[in-house]
PyMOL commands that place a pseudoatom at each C-alpha (Angstrom):
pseudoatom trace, name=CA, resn=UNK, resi=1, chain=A, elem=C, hetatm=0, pos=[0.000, 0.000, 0.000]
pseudoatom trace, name=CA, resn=UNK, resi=2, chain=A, elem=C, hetatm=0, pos=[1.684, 3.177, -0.935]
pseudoatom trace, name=CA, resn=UNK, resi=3, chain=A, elem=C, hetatm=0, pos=[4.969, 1.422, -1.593]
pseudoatom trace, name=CA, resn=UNK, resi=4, chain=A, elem=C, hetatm=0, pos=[5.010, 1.132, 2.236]
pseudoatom trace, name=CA, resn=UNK, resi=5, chain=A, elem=C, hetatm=0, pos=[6.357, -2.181, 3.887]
pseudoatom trace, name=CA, resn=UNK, resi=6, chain=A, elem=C, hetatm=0, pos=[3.521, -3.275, 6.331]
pseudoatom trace, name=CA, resn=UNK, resi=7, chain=A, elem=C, hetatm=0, pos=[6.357, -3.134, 9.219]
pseudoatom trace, name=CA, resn=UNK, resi=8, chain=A, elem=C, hetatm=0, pos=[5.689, 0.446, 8.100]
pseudoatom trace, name=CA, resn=UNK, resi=9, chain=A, elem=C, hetatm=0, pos=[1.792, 0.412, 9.086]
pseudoatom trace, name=CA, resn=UNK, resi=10, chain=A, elem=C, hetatm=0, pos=[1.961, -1.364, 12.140]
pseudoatom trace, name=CA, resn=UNK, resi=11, chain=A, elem=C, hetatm=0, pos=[5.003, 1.119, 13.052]
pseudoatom trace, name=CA, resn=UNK, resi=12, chain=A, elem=C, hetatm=0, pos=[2.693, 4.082, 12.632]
pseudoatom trace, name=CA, resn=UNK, resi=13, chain=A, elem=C, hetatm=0, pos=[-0.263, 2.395, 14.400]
pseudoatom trace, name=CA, resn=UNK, resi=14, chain=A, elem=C, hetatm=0, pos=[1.623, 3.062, 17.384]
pseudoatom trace, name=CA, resn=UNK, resi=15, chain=A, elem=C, hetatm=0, pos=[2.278, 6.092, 16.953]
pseudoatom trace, name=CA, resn=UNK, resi=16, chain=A, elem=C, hetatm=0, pos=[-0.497, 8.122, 15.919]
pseudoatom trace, name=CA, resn=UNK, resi=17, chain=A, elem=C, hetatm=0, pos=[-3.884, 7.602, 17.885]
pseudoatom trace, name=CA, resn=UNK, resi=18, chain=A, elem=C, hetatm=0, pos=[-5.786, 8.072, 14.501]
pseudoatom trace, name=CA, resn=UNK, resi=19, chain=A, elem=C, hetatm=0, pos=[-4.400, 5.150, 13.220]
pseudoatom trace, name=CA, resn=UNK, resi=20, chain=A, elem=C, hetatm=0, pos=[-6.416, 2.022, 14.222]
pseudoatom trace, name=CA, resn=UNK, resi=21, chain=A, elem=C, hetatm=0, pos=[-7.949, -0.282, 11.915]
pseudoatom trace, name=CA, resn=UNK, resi=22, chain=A, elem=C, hetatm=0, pos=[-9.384, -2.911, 13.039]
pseudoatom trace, name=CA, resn=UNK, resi=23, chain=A, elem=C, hetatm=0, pos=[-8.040, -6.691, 13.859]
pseudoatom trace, name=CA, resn=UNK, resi=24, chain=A, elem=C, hetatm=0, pos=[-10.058, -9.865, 13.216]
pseudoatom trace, name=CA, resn=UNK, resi=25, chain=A, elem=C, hetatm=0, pos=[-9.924, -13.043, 15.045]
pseudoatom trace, name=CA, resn=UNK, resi=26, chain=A, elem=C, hetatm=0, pos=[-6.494, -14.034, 12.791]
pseudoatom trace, name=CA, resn=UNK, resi=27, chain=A, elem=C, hetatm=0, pos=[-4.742, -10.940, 13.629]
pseudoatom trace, name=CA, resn=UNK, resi=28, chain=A, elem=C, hetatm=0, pos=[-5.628, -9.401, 10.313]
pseudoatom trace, name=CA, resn=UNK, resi=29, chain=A, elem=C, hetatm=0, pos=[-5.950, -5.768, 9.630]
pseudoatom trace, name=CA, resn=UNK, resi=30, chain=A, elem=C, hetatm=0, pos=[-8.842, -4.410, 8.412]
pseudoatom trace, name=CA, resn=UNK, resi=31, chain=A, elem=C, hetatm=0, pos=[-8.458, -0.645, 6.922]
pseudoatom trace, name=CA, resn=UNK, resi=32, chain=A, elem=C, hetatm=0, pos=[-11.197, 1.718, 6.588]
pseudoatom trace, name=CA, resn=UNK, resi=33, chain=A, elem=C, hetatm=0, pos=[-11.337, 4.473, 4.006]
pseudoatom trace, name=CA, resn=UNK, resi=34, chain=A, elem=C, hetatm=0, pos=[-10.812, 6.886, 6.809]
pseudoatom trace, name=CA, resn=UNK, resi=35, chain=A, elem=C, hetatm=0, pos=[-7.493, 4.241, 7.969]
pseudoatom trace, name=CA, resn=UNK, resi=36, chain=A, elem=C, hetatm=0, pos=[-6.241, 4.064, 4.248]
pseudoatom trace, name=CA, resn=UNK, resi=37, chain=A, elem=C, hetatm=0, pos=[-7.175, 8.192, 4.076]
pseudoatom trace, name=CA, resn=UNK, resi=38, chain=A, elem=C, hetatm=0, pos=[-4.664, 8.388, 7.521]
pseudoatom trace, name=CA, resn=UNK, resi=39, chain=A, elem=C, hetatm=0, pos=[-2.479, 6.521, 6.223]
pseudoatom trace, name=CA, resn=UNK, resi=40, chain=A, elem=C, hetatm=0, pos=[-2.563, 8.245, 3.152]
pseudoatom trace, name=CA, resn=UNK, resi=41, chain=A, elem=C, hetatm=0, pos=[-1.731, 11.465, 4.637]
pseudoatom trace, name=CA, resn=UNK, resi=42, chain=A, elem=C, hetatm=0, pos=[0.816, 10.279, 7.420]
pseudoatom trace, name=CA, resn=UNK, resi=43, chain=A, elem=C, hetatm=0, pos=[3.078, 9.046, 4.245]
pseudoatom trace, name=CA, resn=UNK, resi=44, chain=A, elem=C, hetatm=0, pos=[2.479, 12.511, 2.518]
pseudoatom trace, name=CA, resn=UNK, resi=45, chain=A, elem=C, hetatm=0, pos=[3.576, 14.112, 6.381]
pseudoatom trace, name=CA, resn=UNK, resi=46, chain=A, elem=C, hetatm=0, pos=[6.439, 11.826, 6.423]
pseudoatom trace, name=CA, resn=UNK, resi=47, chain=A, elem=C, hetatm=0, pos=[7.490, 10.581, 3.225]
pseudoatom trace, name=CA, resn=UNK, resi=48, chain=A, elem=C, hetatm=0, pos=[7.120, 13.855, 1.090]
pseudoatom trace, name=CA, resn=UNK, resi=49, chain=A, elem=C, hetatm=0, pos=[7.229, 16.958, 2.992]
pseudoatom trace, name=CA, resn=UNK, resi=50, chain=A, elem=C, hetatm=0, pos=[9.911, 15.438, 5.098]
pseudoatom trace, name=CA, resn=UNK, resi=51, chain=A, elem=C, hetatm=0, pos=[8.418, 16.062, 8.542]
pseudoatom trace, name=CA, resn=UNK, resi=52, chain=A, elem=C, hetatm=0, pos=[9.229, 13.625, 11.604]
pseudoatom trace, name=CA, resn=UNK, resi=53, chain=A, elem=C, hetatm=0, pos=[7.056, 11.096, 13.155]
pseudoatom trace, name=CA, resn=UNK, resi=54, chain=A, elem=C, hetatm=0, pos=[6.452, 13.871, 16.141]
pseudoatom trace, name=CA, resn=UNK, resi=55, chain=A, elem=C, hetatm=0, pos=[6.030, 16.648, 14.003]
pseudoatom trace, name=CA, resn=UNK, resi=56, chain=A, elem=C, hetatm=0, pos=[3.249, 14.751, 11.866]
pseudoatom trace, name=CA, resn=UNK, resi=57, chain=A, elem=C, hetatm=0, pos=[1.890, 13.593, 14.731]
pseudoatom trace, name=CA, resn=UNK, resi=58, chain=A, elem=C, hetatm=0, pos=[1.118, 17.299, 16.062]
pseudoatom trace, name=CA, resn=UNK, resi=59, chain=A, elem=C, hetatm=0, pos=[0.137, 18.131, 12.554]
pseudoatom trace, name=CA, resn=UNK, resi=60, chain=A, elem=C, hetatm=0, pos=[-2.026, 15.877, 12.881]
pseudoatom trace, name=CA, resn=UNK, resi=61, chain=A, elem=C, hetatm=0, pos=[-3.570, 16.811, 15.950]
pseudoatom trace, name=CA, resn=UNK, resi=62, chain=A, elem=C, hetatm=0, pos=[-3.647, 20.299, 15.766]
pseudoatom trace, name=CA, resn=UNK, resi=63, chain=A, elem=C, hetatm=0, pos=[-5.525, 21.131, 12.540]
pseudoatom trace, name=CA, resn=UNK, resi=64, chain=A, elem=C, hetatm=0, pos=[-6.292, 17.694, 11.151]
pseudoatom trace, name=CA, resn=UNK, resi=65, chain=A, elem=C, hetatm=0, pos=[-8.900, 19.575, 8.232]
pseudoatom trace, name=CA, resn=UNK, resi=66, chain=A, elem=C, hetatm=0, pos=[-6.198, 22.245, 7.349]
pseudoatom trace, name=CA, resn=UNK, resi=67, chain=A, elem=C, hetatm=0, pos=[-3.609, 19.580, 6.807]
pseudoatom trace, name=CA, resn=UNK, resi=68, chain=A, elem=C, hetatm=0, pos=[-5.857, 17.238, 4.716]
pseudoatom trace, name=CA, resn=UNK, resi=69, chain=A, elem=C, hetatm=0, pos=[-6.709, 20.544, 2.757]
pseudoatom trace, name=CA, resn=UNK, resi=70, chain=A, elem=C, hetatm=0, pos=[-3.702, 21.543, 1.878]
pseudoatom trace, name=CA, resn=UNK, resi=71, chain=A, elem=C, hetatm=0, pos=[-2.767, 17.359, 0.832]
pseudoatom trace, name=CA, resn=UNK, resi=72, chain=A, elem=C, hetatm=0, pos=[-5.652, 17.400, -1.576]
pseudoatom trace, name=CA, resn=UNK, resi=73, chain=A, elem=C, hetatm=0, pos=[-4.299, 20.735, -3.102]
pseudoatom trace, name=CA, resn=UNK, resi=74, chain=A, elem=C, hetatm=0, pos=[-0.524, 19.167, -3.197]
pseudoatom trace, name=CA, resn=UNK, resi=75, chain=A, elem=C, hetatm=0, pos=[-2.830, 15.730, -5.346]
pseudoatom trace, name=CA, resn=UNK, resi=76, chain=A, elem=C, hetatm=0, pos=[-4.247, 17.981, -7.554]
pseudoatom trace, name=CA, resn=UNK, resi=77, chain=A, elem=C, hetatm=0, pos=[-1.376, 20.194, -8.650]
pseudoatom trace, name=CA, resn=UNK, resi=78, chain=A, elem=C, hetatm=0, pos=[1.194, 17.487, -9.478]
pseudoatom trace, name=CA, resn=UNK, resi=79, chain=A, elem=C, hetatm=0, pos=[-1.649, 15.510, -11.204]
pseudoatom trace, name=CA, resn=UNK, resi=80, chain=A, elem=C, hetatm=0, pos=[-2.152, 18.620, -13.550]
pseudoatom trace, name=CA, resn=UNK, resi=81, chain=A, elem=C, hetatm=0, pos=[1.492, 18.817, -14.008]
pseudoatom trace, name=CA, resn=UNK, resi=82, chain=A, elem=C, hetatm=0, pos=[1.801, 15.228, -14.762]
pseudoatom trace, name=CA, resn=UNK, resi=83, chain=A, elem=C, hetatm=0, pos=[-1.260, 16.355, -17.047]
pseudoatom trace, name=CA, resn=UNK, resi=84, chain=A, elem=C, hetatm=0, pos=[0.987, 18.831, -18.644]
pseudoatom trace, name=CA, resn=UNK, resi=85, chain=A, elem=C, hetatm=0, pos=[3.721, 17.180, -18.717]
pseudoatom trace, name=CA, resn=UNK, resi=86, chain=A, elem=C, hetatm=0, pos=[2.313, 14.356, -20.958]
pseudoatom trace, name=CA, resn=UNK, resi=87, chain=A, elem=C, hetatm=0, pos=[0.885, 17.024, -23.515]
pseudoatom trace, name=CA, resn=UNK, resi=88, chain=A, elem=C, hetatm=0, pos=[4.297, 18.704, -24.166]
pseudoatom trace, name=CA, resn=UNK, resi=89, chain=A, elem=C, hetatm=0, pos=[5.618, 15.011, -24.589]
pseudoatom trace, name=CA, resn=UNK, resi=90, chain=A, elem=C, hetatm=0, pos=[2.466, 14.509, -27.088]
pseudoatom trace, name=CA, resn=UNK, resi=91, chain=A, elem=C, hetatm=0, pos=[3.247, 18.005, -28.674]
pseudoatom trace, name=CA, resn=UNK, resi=92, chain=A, elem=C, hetatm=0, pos=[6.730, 17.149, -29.321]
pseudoatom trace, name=CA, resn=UNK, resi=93, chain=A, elem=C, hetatm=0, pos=[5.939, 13.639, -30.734]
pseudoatom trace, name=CA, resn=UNK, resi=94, chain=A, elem=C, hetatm=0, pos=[3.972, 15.552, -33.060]
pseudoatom trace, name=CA, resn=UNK, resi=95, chain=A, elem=C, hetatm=0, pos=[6.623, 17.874, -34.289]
pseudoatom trace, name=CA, resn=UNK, resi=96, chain=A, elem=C, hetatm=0, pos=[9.166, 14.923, -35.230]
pseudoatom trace, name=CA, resn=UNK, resi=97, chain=A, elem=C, hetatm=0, pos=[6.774, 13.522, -37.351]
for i in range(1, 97): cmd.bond("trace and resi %d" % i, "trace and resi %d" % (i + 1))
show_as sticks, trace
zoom trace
């Protein structure tokens, strides 16, 4: 999930309270949308902006809506530049021809 190692998961299921899918009889997680969503945005916390396990854990719990925000607007932006990016390569295809 996420190119994360599940070691990964179960790492940050101890450290951030918001993190806690369920477990079935086997031991088996179960993820929520709202888990996978966490998860989603712990990696982005941790992974891309750089930001230690404390700091995105205060992120986190201090503005929680603010930080998904501003995650969704991060999404969008380099999917329009991938967007762009993939014209200019379609543009330039079409000037070698």
């Amino acid at each position: 999930m996420f190119g994360l190692n599940p070691s990964h998961i179960r790492y940050w299921e101890q450290q951030f309270e918001a993190l806690k899918p369920f477990k079935n009889k086997k031991g088996n997680r179960l993820f929520t949308k709202e888990d996978i969503e966490t998860i989603r945005l712990i990696n982005h916390l941790v992974k891309e902006r750089g930001l230690t396990i404390k700091g995105a854990r205060q992120k986190l719990k201090d503005n929680r809506e603010d930080t998904l925000h501003n995650y969704e607007i991060v999404k969008r932006l380099q999917d329009i530049k991938q967007e762009l990016i993939e014209l200019k390569e379609g543009f330039n295809e079409d000037d070698t021809d």
